[in-house]
Structure formats: structure tokens, C-alpha cells
KEZA-133822 format. One line per field, with one value per residue: residue in three letters; x, y, z of N, C-alpha, C, O in turn. Coordinates in steps of 0.02 Angstrom, whole numbers. Layout:
<recs>
type (Ala / ...)
n_X (X / ...)
n_Y (Y / ...)
n_Z (Z / ...)
ca_X (X / ...)
ca_Y (Y / ...)
ca_Z (Z / ...)
c_X (X / ...)
c_Y (Y / ...)
c_Z (Z / ...)
o_X (X / ...)
o_Y (Y / ...)
o_Z (Z / ...)
</recs>
This chain:
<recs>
type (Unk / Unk / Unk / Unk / Unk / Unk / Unk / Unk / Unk / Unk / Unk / Unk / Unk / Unk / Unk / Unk / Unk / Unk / Unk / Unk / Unk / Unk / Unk / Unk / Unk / Unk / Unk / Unk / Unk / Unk / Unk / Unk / Unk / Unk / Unk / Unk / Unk / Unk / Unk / Unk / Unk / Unk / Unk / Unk / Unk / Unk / Unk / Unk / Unk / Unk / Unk / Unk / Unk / Unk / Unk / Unk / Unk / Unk / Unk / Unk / Unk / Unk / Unk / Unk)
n_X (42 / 17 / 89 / -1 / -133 / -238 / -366 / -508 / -612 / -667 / -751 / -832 / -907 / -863 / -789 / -635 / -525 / -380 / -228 / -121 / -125 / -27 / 33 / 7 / -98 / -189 / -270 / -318 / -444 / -457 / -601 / -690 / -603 / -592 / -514 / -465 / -441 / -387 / -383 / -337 / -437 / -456 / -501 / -650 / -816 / -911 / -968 / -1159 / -1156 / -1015 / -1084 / -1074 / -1239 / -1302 / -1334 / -1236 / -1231 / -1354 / -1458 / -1473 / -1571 / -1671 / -1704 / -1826)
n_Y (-59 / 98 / 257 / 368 / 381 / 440 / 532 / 524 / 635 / 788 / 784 / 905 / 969 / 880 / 906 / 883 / 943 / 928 / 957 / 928 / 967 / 1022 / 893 / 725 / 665 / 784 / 874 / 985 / 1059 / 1164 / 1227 / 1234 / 1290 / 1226 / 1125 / 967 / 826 / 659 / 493 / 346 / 184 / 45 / -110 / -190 / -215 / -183 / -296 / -361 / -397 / -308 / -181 / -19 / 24 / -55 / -146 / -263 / -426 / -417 / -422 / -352 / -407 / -416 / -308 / -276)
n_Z (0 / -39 / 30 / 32 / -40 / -156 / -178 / -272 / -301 / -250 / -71 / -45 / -149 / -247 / -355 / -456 / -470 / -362 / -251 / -159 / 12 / 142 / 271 / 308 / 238 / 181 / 78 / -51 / -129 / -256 / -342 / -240 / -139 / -41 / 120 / 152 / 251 / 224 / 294 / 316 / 381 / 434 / 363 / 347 / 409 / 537 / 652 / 713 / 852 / 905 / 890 / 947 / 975 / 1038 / 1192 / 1283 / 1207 / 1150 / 1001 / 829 / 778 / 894 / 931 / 854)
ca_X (0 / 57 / 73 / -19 / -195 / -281 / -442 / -538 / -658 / -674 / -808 / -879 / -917 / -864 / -759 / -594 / -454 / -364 / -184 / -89 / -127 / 14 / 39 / -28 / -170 / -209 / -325 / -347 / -496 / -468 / -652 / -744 / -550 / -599 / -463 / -477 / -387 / -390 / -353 / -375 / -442 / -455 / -556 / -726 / -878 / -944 / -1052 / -1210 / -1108 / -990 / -1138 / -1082 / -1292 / -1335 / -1332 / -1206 / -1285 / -1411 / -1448 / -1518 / -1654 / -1707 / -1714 / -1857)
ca_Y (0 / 161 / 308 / 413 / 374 / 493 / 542 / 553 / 699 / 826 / 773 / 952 / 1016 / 836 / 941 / 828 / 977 / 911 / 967 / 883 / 1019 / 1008 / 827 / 687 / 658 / 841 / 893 / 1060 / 1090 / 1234 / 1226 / 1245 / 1323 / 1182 / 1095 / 885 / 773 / 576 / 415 / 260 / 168 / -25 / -138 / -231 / -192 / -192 / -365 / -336 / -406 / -265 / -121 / 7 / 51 / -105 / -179 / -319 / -500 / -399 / -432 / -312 / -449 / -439 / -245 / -238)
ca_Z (0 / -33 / 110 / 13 / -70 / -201 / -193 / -350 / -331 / -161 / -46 / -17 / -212 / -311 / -425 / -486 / -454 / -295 / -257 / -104 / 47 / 203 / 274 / 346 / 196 / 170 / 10 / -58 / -172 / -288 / -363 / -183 / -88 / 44 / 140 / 187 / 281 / 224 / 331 / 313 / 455 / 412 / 323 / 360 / 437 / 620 / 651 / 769 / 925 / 911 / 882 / 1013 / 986 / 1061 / 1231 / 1264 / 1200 / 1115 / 932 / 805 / 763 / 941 / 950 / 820)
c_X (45 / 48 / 20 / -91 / -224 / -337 / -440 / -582 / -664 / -759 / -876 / -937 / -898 / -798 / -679 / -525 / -437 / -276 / -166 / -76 / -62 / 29 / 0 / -118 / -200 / -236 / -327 / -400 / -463 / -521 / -679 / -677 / -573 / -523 / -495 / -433 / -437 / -352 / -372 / -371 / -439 / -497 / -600 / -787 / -889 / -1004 / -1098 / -1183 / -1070 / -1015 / -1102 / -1162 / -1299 / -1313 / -1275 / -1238 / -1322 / -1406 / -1472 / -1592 / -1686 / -1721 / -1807 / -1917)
c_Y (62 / 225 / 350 / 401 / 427 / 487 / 572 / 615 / 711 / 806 / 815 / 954 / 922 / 839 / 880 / 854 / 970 / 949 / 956 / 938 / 1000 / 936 / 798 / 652 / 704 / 855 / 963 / 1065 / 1126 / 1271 / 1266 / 1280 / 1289 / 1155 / 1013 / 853 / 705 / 543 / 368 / 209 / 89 / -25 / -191 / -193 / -221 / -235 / -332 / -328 / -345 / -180 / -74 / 37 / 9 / -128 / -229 / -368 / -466 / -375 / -382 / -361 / -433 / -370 / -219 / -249)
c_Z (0 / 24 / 99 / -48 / -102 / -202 / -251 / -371 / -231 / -138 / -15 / -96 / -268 / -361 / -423 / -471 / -377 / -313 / -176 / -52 / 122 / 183 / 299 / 306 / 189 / 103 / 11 / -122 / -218 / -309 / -303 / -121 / -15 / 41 / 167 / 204 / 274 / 275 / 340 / 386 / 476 / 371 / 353 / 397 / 528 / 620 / 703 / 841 / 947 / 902 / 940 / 1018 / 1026 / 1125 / 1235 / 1269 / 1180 / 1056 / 893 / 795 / 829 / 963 / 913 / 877)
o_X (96 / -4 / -10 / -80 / -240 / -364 / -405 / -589 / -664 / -810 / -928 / -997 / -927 / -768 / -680 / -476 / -470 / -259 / -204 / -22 / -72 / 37 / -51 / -168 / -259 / -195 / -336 / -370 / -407 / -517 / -692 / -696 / -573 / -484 / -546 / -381 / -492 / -297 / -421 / -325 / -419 / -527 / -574 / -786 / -873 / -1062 / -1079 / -1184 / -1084 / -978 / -1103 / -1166 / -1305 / -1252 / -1258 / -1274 / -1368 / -1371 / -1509 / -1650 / -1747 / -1753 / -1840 / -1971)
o_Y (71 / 231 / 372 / 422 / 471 / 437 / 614 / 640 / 676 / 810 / 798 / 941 / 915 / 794 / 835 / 818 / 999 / 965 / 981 / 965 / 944 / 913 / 828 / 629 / 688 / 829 / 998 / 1083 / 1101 / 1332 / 1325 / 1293 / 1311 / 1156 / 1009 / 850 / 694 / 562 / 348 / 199 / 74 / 21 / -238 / -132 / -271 / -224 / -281 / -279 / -324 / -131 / -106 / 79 / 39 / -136 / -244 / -376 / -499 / -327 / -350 / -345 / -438 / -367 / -171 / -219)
o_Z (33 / 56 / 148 / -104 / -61 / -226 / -278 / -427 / -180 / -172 / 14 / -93 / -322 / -391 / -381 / -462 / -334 / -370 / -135 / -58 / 146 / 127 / 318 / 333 / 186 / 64 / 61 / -173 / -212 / -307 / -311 / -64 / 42 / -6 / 200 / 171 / 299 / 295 / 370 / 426 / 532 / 343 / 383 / 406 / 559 / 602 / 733 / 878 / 1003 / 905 / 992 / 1063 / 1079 / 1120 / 1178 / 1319 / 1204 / 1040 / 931 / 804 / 821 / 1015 / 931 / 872)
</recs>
């Protein structure tokens, strides 16, 4: 993996002009003059068990 991941379009405005703002995964817009910070956090999803909505031992099936 590389340190440094490109986003494809800014998440305020869409627009496609990005240019590499500071460090640490920094974004600069030019289109919308926003600023973003990326980071990647892992990968997968949160099962029911691990919900912090939910109770511990308590399922979403058993919430409805």
C-alpha cells in the first residue's frame, strides 16, 4: 500500500481539481477552496455483537 492514497473527486463540491494540501493526507480543493484530511482506518464492517448502539448480547433482530 502506498502512504499516500488519491482521492478522486473533493467530498464538499465533487469537483476533480485536488492538489496535495500540508501533510498527513491533506486535500486542497481549488473549485470549492476547501481543505480535507484523508485516513484510512481498516477494512470490514462492524457485526451486530460489536454495535456500540446495542446492549451487550443484544442482537439487532431482537431490537425490532
Amino acid at each position: 500500500m502506498t502512504e499516500r492514497a488519491v482521492p478522486f473527486y473533493c467530498p464538499y463540491c465533487g469537483d476533480e481539481d485536488l492538489e496535495p494540501y500540508e501533510s498527513d493526507g491533506g486535500w486542497h480543493c481549488r473549485a470549492c477552496t476547501r481543505a480535507f484530511r484523508l485516513r484510512y482506518v481498516g477494512t470490514g464492517a462492524l457485526s451486530a455483537a460489536t454495535d456500540p448502539g446495542l446492549p451487550s448480547g443484544e442482537h439487532k433482530e431482537a431490537r425490532r
